[in-house]
C-alpha positions in Angstrom: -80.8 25.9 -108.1 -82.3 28.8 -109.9 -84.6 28.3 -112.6 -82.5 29.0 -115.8 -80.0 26.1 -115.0 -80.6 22.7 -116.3 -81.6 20.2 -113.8 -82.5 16.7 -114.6 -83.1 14.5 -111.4 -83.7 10.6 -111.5 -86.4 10.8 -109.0 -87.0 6.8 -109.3 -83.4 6.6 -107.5 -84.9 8.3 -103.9 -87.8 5.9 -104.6 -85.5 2.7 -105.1 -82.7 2.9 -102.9 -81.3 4.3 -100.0 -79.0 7.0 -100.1 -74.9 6.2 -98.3 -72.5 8.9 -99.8 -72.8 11.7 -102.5 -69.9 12.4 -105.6 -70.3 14.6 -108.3 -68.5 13.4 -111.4 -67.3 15.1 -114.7 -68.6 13.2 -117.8 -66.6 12.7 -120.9 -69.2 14.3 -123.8 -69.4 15.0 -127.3 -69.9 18.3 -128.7 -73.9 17.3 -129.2 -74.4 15.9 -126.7 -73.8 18.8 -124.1 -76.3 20.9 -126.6 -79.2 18.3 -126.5 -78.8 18.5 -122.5 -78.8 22.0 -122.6 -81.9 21.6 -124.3 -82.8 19.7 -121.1 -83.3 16.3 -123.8 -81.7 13.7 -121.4 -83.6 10.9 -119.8 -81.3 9.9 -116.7 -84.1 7.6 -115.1 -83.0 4.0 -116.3 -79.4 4.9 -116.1 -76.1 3.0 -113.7 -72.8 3.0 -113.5 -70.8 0.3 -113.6 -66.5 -0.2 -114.1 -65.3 -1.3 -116.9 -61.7 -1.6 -116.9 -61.0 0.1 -114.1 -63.2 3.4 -115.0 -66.4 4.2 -114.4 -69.0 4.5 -116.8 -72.3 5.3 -117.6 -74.3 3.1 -119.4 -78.3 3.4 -120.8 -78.4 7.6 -120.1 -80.4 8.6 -122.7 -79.5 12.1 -124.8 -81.6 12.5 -127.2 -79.9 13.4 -131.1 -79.2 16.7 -131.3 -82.2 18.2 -134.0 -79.9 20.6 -135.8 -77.2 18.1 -136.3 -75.5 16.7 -138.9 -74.6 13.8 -139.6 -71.6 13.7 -137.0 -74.8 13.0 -134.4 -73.9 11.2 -131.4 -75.9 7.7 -130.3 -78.8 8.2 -127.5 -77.3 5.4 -125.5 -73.9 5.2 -125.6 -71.5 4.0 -122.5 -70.2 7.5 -121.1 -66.7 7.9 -119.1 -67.1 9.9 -115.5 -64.4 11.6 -114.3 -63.7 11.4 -110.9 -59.8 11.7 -109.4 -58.5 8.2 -108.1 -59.4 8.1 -104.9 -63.1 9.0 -105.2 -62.7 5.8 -107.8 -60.8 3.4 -105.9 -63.6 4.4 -103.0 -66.1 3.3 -105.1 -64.5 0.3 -106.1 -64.0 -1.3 -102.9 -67.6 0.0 -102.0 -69.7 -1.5 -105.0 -68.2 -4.7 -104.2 -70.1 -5.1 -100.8 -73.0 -7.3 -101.1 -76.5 -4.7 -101.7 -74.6 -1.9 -102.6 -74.3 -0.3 -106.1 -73.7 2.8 -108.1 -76.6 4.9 -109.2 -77.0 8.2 -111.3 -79.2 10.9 -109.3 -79.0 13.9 -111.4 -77.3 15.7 -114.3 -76.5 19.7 -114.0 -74.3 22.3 -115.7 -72.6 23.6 -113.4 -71.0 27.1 -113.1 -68.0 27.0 -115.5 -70.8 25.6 -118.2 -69.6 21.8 -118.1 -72.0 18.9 -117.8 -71.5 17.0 -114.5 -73.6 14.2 -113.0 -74.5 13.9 -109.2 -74.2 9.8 -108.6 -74.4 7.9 -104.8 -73.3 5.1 -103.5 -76.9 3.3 -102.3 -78.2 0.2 -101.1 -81.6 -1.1 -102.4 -84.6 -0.8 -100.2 -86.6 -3.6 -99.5 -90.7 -3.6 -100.7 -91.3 -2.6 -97.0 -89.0 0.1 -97.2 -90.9 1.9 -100.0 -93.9 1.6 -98.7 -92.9 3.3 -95.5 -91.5 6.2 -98.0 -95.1 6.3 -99.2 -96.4 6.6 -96.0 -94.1 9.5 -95.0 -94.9 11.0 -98.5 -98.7 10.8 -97.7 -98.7 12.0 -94.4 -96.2 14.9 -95.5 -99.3 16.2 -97.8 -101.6 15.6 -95.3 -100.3 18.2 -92.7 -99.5 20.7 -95.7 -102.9 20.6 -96.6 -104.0 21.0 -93.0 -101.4 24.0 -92.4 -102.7 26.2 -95.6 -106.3 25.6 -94.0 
């Protein structure tokens, strides 16, 4: 993405789990809130999804009050509806059912038309063995860029 587009990533998700499949959803906002993420004021690292009543929602994605505001200001931490057409949902349902696998948030964007969207994955948690050979790639990823600019 270029640089003048708003980008948050939940780079603790990468870290935590293990990547499956990859759906970009619509999210159902208030007129605030899409400012304050415009602002790039949105905190998407302790963030899931979950259903509730057969949608999916957001829950703990933090969007900071909007500083010229009034007093119709949204909540930082409300549960948010994502919009996804039945199939993606129904997918997902079945999906987040199986034992280890869940729902997580990777990143929020505007996209092209100007409307908020948020990147989410089906993923399976990595064991403590796991991350540590994800550190161990990570370190040995430096290593040989260090060694190529030499």
């Amino acid at each position: 993405m270029s640089d003048d587009r708003i980008y948050i990533k939940n780079k603790k998700a990468y870290f935590e789990y293990t990547i499956l499949d990859k759906y970009v959803a619509g999210v159902k906002l208030l007129g605030t809130e899409i400012k304050s993420i415009r602002a790039n004021k949105a905190n998407i690292n302790d963030a899931f999804c979950t259903f509730i009543g057969g949608q999916l929602y957001i829950r703990n994605l933090h969007i900071a009050e909007y500083t010229f505001g009034s007093f119709y200001n949204h909540e930082a931490k409300r549960d948010r509806v994502l919009l996804l057409n039945k199939n993606e949902l129904k997918k997902l349902l079945t999906r987040g059912e199986e034992k280890g696998l869940t729902i997580v948030p990777l990143a929020i964007f505007i996209s092209e038309r100007g409307f908020a969207k948020i990147e989410i994955a089906l993923a399976q948690g990595k064991k403590t063995f796991d991350k540590r050979e994800t550190l161990k790639e990570r370190d040995t990823k430096v290593e040989m860029d260090r060694a190529m600019k030499r």
